[in-house]
N, C-alpha and C positions, 0 to 999 in steps of 0.2 A: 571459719567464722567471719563475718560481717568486720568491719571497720571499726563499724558503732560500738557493737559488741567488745571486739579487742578492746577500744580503748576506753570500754567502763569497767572490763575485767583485770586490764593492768595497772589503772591510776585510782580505782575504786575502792583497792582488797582491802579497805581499811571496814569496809561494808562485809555483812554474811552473804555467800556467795546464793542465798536463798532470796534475800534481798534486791539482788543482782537480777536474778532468774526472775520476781514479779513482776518487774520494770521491767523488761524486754520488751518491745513489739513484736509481736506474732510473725509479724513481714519485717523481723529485720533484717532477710536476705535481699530483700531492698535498699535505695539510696534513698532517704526519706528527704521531704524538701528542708531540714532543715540543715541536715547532713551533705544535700547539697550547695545549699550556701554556703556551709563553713568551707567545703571544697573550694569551692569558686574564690573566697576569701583569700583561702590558702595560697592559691595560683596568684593570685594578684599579690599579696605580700611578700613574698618568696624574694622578690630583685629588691626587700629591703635594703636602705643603703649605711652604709659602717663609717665608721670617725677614720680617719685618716691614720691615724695609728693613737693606743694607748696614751697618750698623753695628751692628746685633745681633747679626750673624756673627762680627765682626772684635771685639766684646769678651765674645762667648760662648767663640769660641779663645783668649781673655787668659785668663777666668776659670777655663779647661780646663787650659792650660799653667802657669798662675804660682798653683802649689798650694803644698800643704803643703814639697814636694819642696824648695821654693826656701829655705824658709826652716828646716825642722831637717836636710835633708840635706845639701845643697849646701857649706853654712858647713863642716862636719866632713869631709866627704868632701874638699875642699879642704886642710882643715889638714892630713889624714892623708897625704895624695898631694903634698907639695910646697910650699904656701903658695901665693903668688904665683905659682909657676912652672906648678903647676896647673891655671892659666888659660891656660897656652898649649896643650897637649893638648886642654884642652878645647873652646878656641874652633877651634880645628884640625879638633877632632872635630865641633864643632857644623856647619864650613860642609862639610865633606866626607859627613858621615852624616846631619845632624840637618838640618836646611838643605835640603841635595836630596829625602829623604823625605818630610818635610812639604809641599814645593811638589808632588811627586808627586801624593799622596796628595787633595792640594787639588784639582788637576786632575783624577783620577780620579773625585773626589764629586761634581764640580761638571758634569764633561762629560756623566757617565751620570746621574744623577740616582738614585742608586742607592744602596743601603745596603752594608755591607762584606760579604755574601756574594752579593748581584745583580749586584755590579758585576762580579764576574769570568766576566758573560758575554763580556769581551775572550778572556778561555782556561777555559773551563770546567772543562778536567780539576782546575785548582789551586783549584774554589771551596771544598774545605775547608781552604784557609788563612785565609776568613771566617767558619766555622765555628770551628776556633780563637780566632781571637784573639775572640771572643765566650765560649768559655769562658774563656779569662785574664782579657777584662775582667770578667766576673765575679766571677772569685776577686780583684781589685784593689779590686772594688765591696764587698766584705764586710770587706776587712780597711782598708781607706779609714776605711769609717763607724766603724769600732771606735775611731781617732785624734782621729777627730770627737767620740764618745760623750767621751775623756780630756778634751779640750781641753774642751768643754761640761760637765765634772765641776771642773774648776779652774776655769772662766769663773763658777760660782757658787760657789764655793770664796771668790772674790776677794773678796766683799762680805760675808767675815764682819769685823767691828771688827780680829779680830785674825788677820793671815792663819793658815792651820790646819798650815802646813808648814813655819812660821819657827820653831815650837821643839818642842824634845823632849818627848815621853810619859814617864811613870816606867818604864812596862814596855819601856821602848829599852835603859834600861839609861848605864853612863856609856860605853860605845863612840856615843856619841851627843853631838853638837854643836850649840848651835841655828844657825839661820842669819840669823837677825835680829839686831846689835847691843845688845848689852845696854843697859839705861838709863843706866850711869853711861858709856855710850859709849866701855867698851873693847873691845878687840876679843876674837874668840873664842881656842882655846884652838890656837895654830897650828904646834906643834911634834909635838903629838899628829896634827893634821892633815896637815903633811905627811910623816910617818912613814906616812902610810897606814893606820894602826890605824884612826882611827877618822874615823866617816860622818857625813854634814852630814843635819839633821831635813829638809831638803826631796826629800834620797835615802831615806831611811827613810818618808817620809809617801808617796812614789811607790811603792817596794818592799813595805809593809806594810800601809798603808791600801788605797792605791787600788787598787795591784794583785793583794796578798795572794800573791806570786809564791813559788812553788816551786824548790828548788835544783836538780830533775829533773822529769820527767816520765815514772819508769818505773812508777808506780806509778797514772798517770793525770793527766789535766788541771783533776781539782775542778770545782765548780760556779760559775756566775756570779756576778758582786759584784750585787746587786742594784739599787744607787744608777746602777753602768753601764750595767746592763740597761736601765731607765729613759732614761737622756740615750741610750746606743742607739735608743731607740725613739723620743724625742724626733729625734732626725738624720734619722731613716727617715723621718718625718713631715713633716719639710722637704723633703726632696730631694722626697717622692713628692707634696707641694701644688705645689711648682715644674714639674713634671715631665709634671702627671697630664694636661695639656691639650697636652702636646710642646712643639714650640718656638714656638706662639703664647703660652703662659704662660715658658717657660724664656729666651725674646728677651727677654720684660719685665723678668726679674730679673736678668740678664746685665749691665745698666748697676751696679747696688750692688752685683754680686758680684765685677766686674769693677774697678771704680774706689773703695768705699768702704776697702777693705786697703790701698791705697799713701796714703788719708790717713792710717789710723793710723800706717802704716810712715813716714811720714815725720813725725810727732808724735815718733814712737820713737826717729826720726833725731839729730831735735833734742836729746831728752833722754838718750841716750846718749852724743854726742860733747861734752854738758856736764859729763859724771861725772869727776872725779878718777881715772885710768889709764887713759882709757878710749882714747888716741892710742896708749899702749902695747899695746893689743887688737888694732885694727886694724892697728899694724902689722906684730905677730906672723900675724896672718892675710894678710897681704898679702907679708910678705918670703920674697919664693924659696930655693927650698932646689935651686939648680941640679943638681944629681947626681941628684936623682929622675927628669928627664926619660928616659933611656935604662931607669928600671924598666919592664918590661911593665905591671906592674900600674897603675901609673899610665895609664897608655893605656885599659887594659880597665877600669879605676873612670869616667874621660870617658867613654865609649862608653856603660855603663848609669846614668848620669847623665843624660845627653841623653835616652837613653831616657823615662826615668824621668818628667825635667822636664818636654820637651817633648809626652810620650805619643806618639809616633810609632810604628807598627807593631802596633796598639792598634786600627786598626780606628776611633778615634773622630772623628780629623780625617775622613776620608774620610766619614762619616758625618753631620756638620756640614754640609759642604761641598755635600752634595746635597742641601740644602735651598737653596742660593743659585738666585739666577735667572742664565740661561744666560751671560749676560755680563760677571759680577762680574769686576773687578778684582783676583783673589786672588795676583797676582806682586807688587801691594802689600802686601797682609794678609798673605801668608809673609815678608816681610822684616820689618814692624811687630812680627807676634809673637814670630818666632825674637831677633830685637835685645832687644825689651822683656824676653822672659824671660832673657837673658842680664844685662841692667843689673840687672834685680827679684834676681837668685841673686846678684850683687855685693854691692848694696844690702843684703840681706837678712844679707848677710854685716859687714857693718861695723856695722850696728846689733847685732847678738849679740854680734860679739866687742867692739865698745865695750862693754857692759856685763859681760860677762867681764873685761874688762880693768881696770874698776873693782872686779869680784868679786876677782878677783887682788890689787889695791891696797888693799885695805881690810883683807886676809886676810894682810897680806905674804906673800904667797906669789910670789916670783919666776915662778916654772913657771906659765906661762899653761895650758901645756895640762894640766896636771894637774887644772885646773878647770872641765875639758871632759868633757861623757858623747857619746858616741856615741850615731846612731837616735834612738828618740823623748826618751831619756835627755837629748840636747842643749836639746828643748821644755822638759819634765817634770821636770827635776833642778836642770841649770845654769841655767835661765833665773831660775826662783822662786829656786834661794837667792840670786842677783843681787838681784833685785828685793824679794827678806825684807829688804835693806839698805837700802833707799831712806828715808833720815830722813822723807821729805815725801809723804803719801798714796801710800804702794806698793799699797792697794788699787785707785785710780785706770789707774796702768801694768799693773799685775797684768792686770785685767781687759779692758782694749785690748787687750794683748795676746795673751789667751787667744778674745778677739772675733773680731779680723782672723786668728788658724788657723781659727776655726769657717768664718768666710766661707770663707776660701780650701779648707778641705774640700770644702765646700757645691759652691763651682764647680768645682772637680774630678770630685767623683765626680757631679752632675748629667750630666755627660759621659759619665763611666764608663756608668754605671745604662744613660743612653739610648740608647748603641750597639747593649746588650744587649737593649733593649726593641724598637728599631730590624730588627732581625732577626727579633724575634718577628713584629712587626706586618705586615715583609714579605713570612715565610713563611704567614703566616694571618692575611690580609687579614679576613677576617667576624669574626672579634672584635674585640669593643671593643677602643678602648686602654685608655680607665678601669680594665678589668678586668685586660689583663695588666701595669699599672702598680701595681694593688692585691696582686695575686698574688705580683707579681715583689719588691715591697717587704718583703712578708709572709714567703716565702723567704729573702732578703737577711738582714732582721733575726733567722731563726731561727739560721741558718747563722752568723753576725758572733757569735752571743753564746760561740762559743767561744774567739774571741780574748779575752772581759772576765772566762775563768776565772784560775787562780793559773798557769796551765802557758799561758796565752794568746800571750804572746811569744814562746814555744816554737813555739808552732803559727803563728804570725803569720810567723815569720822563717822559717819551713817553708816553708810555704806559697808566700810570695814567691822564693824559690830555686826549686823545684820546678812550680810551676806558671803563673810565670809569669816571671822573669829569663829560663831557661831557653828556655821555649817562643817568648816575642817574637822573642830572636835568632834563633831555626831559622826561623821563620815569618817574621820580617823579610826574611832572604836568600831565601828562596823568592819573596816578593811581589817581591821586586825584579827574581828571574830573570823572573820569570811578564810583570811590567810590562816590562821592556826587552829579555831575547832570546826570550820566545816571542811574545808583542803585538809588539813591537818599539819603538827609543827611537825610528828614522825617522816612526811612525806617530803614537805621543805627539806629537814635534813637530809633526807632518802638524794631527792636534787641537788643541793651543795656537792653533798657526795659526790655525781655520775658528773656534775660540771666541773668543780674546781680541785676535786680527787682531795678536800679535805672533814675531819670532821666538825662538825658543829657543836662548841661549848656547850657547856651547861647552862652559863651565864646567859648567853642569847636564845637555849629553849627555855629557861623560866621567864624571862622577862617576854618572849611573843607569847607565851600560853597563859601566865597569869598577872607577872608584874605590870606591865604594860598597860594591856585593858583594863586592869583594876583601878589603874593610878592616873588613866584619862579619863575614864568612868569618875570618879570623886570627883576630879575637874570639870566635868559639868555638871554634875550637883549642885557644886560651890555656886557656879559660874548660875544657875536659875535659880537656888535658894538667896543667895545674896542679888540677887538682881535687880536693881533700880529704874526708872526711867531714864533714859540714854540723855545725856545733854553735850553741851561744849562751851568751853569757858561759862559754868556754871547756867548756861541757858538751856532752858528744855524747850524740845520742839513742838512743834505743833501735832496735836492729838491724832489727829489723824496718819501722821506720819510713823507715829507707833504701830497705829496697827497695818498699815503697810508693810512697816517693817517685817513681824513674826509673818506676814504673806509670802515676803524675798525669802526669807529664811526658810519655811515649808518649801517653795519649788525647788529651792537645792536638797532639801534633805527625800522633800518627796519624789524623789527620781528613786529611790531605793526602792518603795511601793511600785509606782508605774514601771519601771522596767525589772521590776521582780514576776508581777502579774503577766507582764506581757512576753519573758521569755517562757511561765508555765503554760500560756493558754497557749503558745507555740509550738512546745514541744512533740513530739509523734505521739505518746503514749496515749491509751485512749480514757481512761476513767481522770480525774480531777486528781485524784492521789498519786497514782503515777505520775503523772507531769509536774504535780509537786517534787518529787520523792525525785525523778532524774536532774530538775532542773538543779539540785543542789550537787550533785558529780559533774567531775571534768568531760568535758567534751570529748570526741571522737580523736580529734585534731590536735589536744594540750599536748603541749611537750616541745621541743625544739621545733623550731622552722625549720630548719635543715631537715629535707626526708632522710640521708641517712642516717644522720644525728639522731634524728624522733628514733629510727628501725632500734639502733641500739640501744635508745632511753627505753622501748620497751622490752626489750631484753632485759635489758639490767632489771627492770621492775620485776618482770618475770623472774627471774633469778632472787632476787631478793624477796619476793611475795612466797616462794618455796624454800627458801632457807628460815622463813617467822614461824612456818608451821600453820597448825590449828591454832588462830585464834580464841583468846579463853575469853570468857563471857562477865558482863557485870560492866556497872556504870564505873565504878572508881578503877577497876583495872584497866577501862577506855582512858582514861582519864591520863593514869599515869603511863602505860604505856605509848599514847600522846605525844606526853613531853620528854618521858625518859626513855621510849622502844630506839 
């Protein structure tokens, strides 16, 4: 028997072997051309390259997952959703969505050896849901580095004598406060303050300086700040020296970009829960506000949190992952990193609101959250006028702190960037990488410099709506049908099995077969039945830009259609029905990269497809034997 053959009768059996037999081509003792490519593929992916040993994996996914996310969104996203009680949706959320995806995802990198649009030789028709989520990490990777470019504008901001955002300019005007204590050690001026009139110098030095921000954007988004443009290109430079040699140079840097943040964060720890209110911070961010649990919205904030934090649905775990060697142990590495990044977004949160909570105390300002900015505001705003207070070298904290965001950039979008590059290299193997890691940087940094105009947060919170919040969840639930009812979750298990020699809970086949997709499905219900007109700082954009918008959003989700149609009109079979009908089975080629590796994976299926028997018939017995064979 044919290749083709074998490998629809051994990865298929979940099909009636009659089923099997229509689909055939007549010549399938031929190499058909499509059978030929996947060959030629194979040959060329074969000298994939492997992480240096297990632990470069397991803190390259640290430095991937416990990004910026953890530390200016997570804290506010929390406060806004709940407090305390916040953490129960979301750890809810984490082990029901965030949790099972990521182990997914691991297994799927790890089995095939493949990148996020190869691997979907399990179902081919769905490979452009790899094809998406490579454009979203894209557009992640441009507006990523733009946070990076802020944080690397403050990080040498820190080392002037006198920080530059602790006190006012003349031309502020007196709506203007400093935020540094004056010398005779009174405090500022905090009845004006909490009236809300007027603005603290480290909002003004972020709003006017840095970012020269616009109250609209109908008349256009202005041109780049120059100094950003610069540390822009300075970020780009990093990621693309860490990068340019893949993960035999990005394993190397994965140990400092992975473990040097949690020393300064606990430096941070330290000198936060010593500040005068700072127990009152933590435990305004800690004390539940039980009546929010039953908000949807709360629900749907966990859900693109997890997202967010853990990168799942992103294409980039999966991509990691197929650099391991055949046997890793990643049922431990999924639990080390979903736990860690969970304690790191805790953590990250009592160090903020400790020093809020001192920013509150010093300011008598009862209202903690009143001296909270949302988005990058919480980094950029709240954090510096905290630290414009510190009597005792605030340049010193200042600029730790604005260090360990640049790391945790750095090891984020390294990830980002490389998914994208990952896909290049595996659709056109005969270029260099050097080259498409020069190119792809060179693009990134043109494309970024429009977040560092005056209308850039405009376009930044655009962006993230539209092109990618959006697009993950649709292409999230897709990956998941595609992995567990048309692969099947029997089969996944079947693979754990022959790879890691263990079996798969219960726990993680109910939630890939129905928890799962159910509970991202309702999340995008929510997410277009409550749907609003997108704005920012209560401004709405210009109309046209809306429907722009749902356009970005179709090309990434419409890569599902286009490259669904275009792997059936490719396929050998000759009628329309068959080349439907194949394009949804594994390829000739799934299964290990290693040729002998695959020899035995067919075997083992082999073996295993005659130990089930006759298959009994009926849609609910499909069903559960599914999730429970």
């Amino acid at each position: 028997m044919s290749n083709h053959n074998e490998g629809i009768d051994n990865l298929g059996f979940k099909f009636s072997s009659s089923d099997l037999e229509n689909c055939e081509n007549p010549n399938s003792n031929k190499v058909t051309p499509q059978n030929d490519v996947e060959n030629n593929t194979e040959t060329t992916t074969a000298k994939r390259d492997n992480w240096g040993n297990d632990i470069e994996f397991l803190m390259s996914c640290i430095a991937l997952s416990v990004g910026l996310g953890n530390v200016w969104r997570f804290p506010f996203i929390a406060l806004e959703n709940g407090g305390g009680a916040f953490l129960i949706p979301y750890i809810i959320t984490l082990l029901l969505v965030g949790r099972p995806i990521y182990y997914l995802e691991m297994i799927l990198g790890q089995f095939s050896s493949r990148g996020s649009v190869k691997v979907f030789e399990y179902a081919p028709i769905m490979k452009g849901i790899g094809y998406g989520q490579a454009i979203l990490t894209f557009f992640i990777a441009t507006y990523y580095s733009s946070l990076m470019a802020l944080t690397l504008h403050y990080l040498v901001d820190s080392f002037y004598p006198t920080l530059p955002w602790s006190y006012c300019r003349e031309e502020w005007g007196d709506q203007c406060i400093d935020s540094k204590i004056k010398t005779d050690g009174t405090l500022r001026e905090v009845a004006n303050f909490t009236g809300g009139v007027k603005k603290t110098s480290a909002e003004f030095y972020f709003v006017n300086i840095v970012l020269h921000e616009k109250a609209n954007i109908d008349d256009g988004i202005g041109t780049p700040n120059w100094r950003l443009a610069i540390t822009l290109a300075v970020s780009w430079l990093v990621i693309g020296g860490i990068i340019i040699k893949g993960i035999k140079s990005s394993g190397k840097a994965s140990y400092f970009l992975a473990i040097f943040p949690y020393v300064i964060m606990l430096v941070l720890l330290v000198r936060s829960l010593t500040l005068p209110g700072a127990f009152d911070g933590v435990l305004f961010f800690l004390t539940p506000q039980w009546d929010r649990l039953l908000d949807a919205k709360v629900w749907y904030a966990a859900v693109t949190q997890v997202f967010f934090s853990l990168t799942v649905c992103y294409g980039i775990i999966l991509m990691y992952a197929s650099f391991n060697r055949f046997r890793q142990n990643i049922y431990r590495d999924c639990n080390i990193v979903t736990s860690l990044d969970t304690c790191t977004s805790l953590l990250s949160g009592i160090v903020i609101f400790g020093i809020l909570g001192n920013l509150a105390h010093v300011s008598n300002n009862p209202d903690i959250k009143s001296v909270v900015k949302s988005g990058p505001g919480l980094a950029f705003i709240s954090y510096p006028d905290a630290i414009a207070k510190f009597e005792a070298v605030p340049q010193i904290f200042s600029a730790l702190f604005f260090l360990m965001m640049f790391i945790l950039g750095v090891g984020s979008n390294v990830g980002v960037i490389s998914s994208v590059i990952t896909v290049i290299c595996d659709g056109f193997p005969a270029i260099k990488r050097w080259i498409v890691v020069c190119v792809m940087v060179v693009i990134c940094y043109c494309f970024g410099l429009m977040y560092i105009t005056p209308g850039g947060q405009f376009i930044m919170n655009y962006i993230d709506f539209y092109a990618v919040t959006l697009v993950a969840i649709v292409l999230g639930i897709f990956e998941l049908i595609a992995a567990s009812w048309i692969y099947g979750v029997k089969n996944i298990c079947r693979d754990i099995k022959f790879m890691l020699k263990i079996k798969t809970s219960i726990y993680y086949r109910i939630c890939w077969g129905i928890v799962t997709p159910v509970f991202m499905t309702a999340v995008l219900i929510y997410m277009l039945v409550d749907y609003e007109p997108l704005k920012y700082n209560d401004t709405l954009y210009p109309e046209s830009l809306y429907a722009l918008g749902w356009c970005i959003s179709a090309v990434g989700i419409g890569q599902l259609l286009i490259w669904g149609f275009y792997t059936a009109y490719t396929a050998p079979q000759f009628s329309c029905g068959q080349r439907f009908k194949v394009a949804f089975k594994p390829t000739s080629q799934w299964g290990p990269l290693d040729p002998t590796t695959l020899k035995e994976y067919k075997e083992y299926c082999n073996d295993c497809e005659q130990s089930c028997g006759v298959a009994r018939k009926g849609l609910w017995y499909r069903f559960y034997d599914n999730i429970f064979g």
